[in-house]
Backbone of each chain as nested JSON, in Angstrom:
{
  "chains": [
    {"id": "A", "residues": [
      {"number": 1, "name": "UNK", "atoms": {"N": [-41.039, -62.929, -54.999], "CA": [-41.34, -63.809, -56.132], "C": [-40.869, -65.236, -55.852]}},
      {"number": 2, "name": "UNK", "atoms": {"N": [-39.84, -65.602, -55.103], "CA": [-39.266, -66.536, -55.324], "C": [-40.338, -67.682, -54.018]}},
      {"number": 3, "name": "UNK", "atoms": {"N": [-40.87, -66.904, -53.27], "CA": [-41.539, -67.343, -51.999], "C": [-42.687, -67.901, -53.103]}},
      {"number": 4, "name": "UNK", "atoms": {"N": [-43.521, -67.093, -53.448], "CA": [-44.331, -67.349, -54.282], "C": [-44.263, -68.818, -54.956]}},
      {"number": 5, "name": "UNK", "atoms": {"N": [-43.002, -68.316, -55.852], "CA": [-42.678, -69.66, -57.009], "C": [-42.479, -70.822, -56.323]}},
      {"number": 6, "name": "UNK", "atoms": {"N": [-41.683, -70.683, -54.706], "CA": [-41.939, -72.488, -53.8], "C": [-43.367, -73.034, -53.884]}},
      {"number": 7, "name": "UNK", "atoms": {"N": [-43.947, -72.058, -53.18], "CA": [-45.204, -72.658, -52.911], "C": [-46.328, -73.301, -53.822]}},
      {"number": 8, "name": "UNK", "atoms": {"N": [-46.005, -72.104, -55.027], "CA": [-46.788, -72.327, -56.394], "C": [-46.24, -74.143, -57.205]}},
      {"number": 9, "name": "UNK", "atoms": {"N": [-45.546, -74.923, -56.861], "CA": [-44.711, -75.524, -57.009], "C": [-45.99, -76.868, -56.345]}},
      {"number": 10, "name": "UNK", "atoms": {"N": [-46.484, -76.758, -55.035], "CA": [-47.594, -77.258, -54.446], "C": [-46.985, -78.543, -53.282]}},
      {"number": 11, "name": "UNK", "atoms": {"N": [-45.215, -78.798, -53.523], "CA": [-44.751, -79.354, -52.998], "C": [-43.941, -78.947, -51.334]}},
      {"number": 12, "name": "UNK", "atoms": {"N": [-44.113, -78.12, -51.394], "CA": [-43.673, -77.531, -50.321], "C": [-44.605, -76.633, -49.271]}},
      {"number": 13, "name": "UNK", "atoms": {"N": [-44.612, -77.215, -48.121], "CA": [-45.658, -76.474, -47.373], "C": [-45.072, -75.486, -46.351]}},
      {"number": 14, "name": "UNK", "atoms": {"N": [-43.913, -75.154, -46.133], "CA": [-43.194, -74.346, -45.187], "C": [-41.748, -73.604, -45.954]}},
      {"number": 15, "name": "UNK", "atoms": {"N": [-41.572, -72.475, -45.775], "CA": [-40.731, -71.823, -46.12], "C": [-39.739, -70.677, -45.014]}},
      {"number": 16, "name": "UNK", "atoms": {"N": [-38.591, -70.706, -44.786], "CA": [-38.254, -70.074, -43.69], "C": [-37.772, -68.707, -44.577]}},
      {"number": 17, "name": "UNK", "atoms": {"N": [-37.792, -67.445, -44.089], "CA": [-37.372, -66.164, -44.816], "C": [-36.266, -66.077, -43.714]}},
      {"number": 18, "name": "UNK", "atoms": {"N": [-35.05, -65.84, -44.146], "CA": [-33.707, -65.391, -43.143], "C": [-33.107, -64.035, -43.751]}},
      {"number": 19, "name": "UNK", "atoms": {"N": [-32.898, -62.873, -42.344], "CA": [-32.599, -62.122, -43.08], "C": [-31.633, -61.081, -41.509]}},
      {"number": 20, "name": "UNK", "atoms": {"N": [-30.669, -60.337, -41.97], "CA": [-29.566, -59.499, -41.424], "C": [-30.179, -58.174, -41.377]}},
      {"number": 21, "name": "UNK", "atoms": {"N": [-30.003, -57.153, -40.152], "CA": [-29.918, -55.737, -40.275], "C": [-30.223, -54.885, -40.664]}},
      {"number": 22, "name": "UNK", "atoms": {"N": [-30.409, -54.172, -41.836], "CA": [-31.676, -53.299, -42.93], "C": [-32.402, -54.294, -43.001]}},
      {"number": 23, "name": "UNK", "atoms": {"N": [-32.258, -55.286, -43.924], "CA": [-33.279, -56.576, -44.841], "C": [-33.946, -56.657, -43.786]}},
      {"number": 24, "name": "UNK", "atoms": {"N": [-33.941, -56.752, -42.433], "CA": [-35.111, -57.525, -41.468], "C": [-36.403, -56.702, -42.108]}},
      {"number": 25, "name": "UNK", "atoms": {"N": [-36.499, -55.556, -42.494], "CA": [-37.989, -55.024, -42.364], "C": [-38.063, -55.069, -43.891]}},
      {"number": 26, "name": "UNK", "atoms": {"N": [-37.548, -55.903, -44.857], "CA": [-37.66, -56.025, -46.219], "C": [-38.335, -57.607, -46.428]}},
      {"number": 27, "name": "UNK", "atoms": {"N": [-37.561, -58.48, -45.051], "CA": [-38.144, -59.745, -45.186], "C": [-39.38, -59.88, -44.09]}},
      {"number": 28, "name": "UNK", "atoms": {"N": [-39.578, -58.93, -43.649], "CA": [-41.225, -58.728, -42.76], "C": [-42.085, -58.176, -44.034]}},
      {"number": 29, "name": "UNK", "atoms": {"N": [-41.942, -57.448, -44.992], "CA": [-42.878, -57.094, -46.182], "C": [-42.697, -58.38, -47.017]}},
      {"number": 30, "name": "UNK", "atoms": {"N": [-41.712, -58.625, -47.175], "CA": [-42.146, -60.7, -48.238], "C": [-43.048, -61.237, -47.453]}},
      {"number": 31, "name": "UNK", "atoms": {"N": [-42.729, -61.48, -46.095], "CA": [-43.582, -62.04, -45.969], "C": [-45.253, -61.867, -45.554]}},
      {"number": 32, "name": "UNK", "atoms": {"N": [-45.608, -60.216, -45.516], "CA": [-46.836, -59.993, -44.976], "C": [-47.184, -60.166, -46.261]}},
      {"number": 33, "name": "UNK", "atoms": {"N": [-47.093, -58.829, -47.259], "CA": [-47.62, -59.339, -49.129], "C": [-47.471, -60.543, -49.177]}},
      {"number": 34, "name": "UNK", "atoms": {"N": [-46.58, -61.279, -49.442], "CA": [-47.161, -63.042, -49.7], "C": [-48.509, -63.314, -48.845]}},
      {"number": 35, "name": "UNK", "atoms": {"N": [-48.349, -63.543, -47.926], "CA": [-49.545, -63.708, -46.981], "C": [-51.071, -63.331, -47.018]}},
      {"number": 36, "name": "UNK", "atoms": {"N": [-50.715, -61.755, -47.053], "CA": [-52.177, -60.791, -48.084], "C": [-52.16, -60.923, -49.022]}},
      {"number": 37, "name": "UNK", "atoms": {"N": [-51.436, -60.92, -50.254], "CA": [-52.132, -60.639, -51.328], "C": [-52.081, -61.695, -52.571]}},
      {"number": 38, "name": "UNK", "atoms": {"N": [-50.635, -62.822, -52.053], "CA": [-51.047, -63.924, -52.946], "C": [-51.537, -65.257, -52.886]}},
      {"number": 39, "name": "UNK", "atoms": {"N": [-50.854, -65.881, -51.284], "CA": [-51.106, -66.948, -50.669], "C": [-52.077, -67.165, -49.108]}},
      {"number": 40, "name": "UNK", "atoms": {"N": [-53.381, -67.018, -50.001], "CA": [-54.403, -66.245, -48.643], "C": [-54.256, -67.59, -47.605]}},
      {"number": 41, "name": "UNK", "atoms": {"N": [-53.892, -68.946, -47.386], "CA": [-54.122, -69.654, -46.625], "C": [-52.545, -69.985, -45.842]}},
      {"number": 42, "name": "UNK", "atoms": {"N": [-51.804, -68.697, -45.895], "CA": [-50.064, -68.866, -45.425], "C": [-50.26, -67.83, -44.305]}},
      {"number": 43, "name": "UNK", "atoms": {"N": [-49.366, -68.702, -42.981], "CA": [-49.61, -67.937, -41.669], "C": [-48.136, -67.815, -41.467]}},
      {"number": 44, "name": "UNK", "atoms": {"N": [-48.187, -66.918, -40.486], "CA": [-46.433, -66.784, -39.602], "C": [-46.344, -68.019, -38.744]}},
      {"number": 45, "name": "UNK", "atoms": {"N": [-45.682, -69.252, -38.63], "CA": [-45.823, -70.155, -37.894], "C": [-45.324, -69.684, -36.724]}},
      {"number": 46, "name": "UNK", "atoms": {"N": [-43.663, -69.628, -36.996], "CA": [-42.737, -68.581, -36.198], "C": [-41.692, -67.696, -36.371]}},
      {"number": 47, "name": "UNK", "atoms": {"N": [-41.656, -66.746, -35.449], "CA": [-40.58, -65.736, -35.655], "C": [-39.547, -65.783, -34.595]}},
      {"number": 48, "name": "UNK", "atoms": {"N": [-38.03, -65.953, -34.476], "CA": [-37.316, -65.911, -34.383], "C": [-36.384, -65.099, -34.526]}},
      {"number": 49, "name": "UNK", "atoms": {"N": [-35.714, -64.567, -33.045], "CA": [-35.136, -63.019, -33.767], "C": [-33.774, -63.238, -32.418]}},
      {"number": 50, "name": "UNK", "atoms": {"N": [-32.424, -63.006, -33.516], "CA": [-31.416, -63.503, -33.233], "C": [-29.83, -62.16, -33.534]}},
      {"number": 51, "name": "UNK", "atoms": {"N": [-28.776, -62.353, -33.148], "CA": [-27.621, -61.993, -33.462], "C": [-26.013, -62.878, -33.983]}},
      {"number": 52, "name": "UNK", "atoms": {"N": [-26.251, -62.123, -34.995], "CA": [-25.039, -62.653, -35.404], "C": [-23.224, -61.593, -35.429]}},
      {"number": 53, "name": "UNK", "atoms": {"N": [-22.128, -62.051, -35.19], "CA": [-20.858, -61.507, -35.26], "C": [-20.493, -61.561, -36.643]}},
      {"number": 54, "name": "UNK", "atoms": {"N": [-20.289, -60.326, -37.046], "CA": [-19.999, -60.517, -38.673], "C": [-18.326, -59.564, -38.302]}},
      {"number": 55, "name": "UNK", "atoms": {"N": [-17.435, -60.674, -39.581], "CA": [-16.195, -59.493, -39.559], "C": [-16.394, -58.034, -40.182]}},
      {"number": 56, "name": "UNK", "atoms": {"N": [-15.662, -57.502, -39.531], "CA": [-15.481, -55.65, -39.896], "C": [-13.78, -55.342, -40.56]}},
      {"number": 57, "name": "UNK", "atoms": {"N": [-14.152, -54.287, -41.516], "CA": [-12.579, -54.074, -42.172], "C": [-11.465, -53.873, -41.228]}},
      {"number": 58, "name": "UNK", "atoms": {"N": [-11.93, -53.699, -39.518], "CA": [-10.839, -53.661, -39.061], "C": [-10.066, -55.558, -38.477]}},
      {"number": 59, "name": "UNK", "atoms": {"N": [-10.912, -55.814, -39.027], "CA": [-10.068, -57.357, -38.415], "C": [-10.555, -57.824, -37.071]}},
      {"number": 60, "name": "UNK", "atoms": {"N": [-11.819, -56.891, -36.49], "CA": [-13.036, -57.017, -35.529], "C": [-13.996, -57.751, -35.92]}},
      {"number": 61, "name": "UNK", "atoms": {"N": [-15.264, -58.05, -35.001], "CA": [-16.386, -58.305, -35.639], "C": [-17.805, -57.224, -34.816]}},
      {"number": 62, "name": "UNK", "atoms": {"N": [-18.622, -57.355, -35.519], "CA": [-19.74, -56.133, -34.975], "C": [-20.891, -57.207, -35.104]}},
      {"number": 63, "name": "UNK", "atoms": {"N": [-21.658, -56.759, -34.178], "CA": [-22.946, -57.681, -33.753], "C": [-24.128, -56.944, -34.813]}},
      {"number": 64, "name": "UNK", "atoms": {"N": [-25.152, -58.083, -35.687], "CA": [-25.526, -58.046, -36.741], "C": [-26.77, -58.479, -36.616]}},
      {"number": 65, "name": "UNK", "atoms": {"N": [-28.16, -57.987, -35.997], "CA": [-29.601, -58.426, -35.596], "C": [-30.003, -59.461, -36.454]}},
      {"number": 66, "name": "UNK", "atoms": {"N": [-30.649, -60.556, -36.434], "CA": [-31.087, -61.397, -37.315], "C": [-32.201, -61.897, -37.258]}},
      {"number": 67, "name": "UNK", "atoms": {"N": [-33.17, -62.134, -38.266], "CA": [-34.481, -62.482, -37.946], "C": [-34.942, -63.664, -38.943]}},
      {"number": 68, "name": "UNK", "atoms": {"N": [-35.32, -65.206, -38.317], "CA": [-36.37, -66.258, -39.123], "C": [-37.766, -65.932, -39.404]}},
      {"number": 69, "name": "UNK", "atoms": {"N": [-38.271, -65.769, -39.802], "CA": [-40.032, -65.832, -40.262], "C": [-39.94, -67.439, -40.763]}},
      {"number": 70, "name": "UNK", "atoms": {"N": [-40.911, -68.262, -40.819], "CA": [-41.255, -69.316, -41.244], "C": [-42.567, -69.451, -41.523]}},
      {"number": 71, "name": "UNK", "atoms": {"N": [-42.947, -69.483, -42.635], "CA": [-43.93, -69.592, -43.172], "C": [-44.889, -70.718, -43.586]}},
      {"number": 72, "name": "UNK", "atoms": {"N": [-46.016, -71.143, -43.013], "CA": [-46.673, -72.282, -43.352], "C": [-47.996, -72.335, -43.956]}},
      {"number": 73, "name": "UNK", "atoms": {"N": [-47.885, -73.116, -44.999], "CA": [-49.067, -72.882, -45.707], "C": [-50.23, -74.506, -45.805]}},
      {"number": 74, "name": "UNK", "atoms": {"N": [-51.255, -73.88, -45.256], "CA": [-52.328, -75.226, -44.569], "C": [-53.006, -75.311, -45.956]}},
      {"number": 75, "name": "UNK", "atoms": {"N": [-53.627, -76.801, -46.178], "CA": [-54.222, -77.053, -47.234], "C": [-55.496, -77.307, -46.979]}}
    ]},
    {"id": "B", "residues": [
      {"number": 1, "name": "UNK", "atoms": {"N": [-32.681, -47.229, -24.652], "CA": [-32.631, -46.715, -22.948], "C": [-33.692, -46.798, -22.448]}},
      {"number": 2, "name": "UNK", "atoms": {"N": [-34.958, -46.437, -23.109], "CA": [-36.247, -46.619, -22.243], "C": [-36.516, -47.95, -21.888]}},
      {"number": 3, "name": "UNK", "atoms": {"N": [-36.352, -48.916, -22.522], "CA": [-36.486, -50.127, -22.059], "C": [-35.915, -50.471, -21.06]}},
      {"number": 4, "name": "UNK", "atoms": {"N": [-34.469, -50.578, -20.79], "CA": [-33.779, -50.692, -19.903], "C": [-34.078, -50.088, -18.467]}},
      {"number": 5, "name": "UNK", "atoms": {"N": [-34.26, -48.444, -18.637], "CA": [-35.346, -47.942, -17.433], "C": [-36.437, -48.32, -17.038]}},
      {"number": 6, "name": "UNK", "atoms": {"N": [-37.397, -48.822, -18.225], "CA": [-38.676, -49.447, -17.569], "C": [-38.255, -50.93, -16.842]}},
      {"number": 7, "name": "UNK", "atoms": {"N": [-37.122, -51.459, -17.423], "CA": [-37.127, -52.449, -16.839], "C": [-36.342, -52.916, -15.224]}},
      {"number": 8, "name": "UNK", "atoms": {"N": [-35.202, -51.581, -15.116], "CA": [-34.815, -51.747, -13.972], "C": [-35.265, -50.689, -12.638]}},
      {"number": 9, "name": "UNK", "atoms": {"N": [-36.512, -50.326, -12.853], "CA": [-37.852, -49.762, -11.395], "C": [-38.217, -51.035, -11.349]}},
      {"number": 10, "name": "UNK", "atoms": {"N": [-37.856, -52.016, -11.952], "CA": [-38.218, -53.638, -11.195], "C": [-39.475, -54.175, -10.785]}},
      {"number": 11, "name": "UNK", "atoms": {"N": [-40.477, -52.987, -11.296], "CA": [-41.752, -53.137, -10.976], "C": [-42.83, -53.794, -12.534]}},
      {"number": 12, "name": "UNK", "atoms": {"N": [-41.927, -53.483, -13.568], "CA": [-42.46, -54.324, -15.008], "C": [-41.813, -55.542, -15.058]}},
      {"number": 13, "name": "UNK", "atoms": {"N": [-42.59, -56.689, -15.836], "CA": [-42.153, -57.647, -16.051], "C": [-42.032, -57.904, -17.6]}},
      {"number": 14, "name": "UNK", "atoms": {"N": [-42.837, -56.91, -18.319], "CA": [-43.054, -57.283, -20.045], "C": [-43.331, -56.208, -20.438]}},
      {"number": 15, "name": "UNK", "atoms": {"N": [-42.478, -55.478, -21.546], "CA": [-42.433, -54.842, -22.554], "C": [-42.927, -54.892, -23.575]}},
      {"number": 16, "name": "UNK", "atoms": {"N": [-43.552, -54.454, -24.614], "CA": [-44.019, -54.79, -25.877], "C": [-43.277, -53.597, -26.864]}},
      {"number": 17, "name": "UNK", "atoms": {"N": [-42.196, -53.685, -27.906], "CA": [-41.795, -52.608, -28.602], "C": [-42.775, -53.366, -29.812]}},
      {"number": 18, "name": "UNK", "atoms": {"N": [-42.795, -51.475, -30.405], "CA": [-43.462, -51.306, -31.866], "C": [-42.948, -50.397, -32.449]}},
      {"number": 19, "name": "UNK", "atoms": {"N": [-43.132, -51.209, -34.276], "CA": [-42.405, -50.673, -35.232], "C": [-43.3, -50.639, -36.312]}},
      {"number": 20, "name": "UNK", "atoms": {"N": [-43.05, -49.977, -37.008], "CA": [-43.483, -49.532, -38.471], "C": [-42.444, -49.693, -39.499]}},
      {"number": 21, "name": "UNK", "atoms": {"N": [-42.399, -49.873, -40.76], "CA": [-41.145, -49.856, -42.094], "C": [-40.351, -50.132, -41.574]}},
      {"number": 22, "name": "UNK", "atoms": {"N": [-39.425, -49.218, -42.027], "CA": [-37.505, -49.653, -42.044], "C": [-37.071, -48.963, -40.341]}},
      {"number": 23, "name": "UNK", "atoms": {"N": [-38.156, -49.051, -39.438], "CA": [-38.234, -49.203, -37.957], "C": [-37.817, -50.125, -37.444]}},
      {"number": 24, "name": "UNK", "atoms": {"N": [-37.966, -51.361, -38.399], "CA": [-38.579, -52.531, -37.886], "C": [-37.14, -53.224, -37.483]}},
      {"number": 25, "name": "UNK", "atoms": {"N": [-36.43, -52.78, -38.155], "CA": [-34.734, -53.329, -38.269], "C": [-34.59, -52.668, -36.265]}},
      {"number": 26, "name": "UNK", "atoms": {"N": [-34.562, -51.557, -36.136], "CA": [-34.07, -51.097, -35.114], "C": [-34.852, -51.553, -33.918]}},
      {"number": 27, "name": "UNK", "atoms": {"N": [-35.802, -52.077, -34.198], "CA": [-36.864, -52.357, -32.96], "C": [-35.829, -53.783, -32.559]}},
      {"number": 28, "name": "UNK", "atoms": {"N": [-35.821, -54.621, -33.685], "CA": [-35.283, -55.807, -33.431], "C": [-33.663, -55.369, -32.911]}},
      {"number": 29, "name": "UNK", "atoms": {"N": [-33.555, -54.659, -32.946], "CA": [-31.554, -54.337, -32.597], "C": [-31.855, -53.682, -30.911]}},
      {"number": 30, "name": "UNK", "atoms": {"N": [-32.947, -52.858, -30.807], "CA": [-33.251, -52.97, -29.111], "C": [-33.454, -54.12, -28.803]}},
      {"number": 31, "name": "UNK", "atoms": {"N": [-34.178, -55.149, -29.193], "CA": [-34.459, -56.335, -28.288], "C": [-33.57, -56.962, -28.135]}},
      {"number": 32, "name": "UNK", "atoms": {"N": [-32.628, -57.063, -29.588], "CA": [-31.253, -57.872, -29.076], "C": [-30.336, -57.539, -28.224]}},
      {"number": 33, "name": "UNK", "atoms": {"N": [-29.735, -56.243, -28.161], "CA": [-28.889, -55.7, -27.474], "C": [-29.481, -55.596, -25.856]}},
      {"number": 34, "name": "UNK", "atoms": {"N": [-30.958, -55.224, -25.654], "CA": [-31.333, -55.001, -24.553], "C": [-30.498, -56.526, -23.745]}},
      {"number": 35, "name": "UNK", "atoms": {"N": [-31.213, -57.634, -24.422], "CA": [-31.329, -58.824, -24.16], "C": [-30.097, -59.179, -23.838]}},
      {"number": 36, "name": "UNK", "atoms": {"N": [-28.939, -59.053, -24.755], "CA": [-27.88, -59.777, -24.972], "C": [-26.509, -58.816, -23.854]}},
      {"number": 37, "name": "UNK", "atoms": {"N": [-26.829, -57.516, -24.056], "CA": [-26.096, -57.144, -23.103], "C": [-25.957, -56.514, -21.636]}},
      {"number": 38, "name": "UNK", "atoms": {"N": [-27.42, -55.719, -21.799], "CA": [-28.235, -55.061, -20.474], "C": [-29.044, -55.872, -19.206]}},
      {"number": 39, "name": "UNK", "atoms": {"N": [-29.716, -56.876, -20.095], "CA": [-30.925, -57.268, -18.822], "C": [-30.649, -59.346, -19.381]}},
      {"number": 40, "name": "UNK", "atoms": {"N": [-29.901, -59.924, -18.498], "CA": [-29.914, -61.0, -19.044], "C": [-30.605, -62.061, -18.898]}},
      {"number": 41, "name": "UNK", "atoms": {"N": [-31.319, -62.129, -17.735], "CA": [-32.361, -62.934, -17.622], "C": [-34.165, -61.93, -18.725]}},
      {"number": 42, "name": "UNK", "atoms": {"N": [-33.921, -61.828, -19.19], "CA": [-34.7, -61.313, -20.363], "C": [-35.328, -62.074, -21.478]}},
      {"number": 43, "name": "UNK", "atoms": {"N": [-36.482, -62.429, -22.041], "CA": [-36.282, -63.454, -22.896], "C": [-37.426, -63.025, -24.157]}},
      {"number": 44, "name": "UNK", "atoms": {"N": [-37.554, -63.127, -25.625], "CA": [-38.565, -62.665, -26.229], "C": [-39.873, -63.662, -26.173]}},
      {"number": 45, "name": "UNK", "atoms": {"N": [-40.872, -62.993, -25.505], "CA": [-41.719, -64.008, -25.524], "C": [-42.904, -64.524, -26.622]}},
      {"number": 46, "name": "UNK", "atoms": {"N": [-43.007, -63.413, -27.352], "CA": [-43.414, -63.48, -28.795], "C": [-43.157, -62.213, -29.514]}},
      {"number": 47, "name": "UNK", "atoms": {"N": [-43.475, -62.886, -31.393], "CA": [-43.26, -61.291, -32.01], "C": [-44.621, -61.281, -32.967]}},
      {"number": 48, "name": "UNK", "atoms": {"N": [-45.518, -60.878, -33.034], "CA": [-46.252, -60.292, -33.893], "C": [-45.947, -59.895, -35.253]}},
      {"number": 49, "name": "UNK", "atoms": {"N": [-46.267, -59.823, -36.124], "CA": [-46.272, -59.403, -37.395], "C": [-47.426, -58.995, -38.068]}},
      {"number": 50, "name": "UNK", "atoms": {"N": [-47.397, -57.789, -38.667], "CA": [-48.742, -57.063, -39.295], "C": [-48.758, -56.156, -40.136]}},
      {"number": 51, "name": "UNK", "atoms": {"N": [-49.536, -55.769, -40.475], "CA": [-49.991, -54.799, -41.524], "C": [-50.628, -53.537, -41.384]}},
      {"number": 52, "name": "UNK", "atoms": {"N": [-50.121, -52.414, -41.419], "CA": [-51.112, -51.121, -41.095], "C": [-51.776, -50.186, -42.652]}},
      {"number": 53, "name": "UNK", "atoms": {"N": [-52.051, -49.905, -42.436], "CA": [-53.153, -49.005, -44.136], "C": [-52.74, -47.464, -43.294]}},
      {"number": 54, "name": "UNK", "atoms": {"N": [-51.528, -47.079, -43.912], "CA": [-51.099, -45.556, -43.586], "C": [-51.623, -44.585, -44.564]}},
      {"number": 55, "name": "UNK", "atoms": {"N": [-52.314, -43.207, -44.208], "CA": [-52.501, -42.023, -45.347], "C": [-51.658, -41.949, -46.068]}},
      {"number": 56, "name": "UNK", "atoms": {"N": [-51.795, -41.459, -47.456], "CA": [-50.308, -41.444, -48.101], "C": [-50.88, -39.696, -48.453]}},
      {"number": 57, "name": "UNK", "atoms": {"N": [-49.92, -38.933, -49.424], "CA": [-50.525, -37.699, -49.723], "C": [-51.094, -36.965, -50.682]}},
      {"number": 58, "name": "UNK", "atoms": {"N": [-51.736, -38.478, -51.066], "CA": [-52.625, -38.327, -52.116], "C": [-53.855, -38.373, -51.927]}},
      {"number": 59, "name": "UNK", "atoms": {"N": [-53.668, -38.814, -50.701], "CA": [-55.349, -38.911, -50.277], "C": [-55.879, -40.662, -50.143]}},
      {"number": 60, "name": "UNK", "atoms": {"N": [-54.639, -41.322, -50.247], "CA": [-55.213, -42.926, -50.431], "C": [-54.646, -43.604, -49.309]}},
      {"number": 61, "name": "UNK", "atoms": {"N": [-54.357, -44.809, -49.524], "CA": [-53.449, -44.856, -47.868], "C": [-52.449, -46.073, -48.845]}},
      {"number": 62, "name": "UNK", "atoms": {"N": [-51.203, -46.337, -48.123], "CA": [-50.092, -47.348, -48.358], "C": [-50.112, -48.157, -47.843]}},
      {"number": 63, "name": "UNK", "atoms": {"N": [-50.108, -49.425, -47.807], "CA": [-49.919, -50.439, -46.277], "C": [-48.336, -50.498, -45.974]}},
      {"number": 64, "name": "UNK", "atoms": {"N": [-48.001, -50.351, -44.948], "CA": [-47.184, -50.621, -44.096], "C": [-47.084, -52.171, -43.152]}},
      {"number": 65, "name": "UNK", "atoms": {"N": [-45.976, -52.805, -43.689], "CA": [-45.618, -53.75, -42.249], "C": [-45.587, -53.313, -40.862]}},
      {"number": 66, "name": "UNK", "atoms": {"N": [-45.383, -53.892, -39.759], "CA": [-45.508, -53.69, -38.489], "C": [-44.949, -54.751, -37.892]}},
      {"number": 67, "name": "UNK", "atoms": {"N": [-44.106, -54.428, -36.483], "CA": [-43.717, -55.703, -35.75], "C": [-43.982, -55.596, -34.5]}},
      {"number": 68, "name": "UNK", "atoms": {"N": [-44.657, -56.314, -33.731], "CA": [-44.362, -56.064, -32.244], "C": [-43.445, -56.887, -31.399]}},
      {"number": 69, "name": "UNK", "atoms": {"N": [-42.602, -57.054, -30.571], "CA": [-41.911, -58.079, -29.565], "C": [-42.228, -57.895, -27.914]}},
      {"number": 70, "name": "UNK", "atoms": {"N": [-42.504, -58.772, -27.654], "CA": [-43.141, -58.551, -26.422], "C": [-41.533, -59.383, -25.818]}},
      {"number": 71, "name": "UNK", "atoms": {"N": [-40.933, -58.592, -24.7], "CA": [-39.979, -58.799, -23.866], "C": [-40.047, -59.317, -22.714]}},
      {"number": 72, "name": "UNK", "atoms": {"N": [-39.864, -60.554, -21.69], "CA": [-40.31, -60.89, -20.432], "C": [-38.943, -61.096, -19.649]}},
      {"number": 73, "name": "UNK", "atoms": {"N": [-39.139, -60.553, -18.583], "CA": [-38.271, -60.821, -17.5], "C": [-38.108, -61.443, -16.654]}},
      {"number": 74, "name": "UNK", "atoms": {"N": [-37.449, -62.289, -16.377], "CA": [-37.906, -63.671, -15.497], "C": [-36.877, -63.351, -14.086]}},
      {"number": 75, "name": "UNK", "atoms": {"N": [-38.067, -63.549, -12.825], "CA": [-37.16, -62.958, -11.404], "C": [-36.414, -64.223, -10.974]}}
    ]}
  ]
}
């Protein structure tokens, strides 16, 4: 919704989706539904797929997959 | 592990992993880890993003996200 509500806005032509570990395949469905079914002229510009060190309760850190989608929408 | 085997018979240069749903998280956690700790001259050379129309068991179908990453190895 909130992808939606930028764009619907008419001021903004690019939107980046950032997302950690489960969420990666939650922010690959924002952004395909946006794409199909509300904003038919919004492409994947690029994807970007990264790691991050997040702390752990032991006072460690554990490596944390990360993924950009960026979204651009042509007029 | 399969990646890593296909990649050290030294005879592939590019991988392509594929994912479906809440796959999609783990596909991206092989590419990172492959990348980041196994094969280091390794690099993602693109990722795909898509949509599949799966049977569901009703007789209709669901769409499903999809990711592909294509992996390159540079000698």
């Amino acid at each position: 919704m909130a992808v939606i509500t930028i764009f619907s806005r008419g001021e903004t032509k690019e939107v980046t989706l950032k997302a950690r570990g489960q969420a990666i395949s939650t922010a690959v469905d924002v952004a395909e539904i946006t794409r199909r079914k509300f904003i038919k002229n919004l492409r994947v510009e690029h994807v970007n797929l990264g790691t991050e060190e997040m702390p752990n309760q032991e006072g460690g850190t554990r490596s944390v997959s990360t993924i950009e989608i960026t979204l651009t929408k042509s007029f």
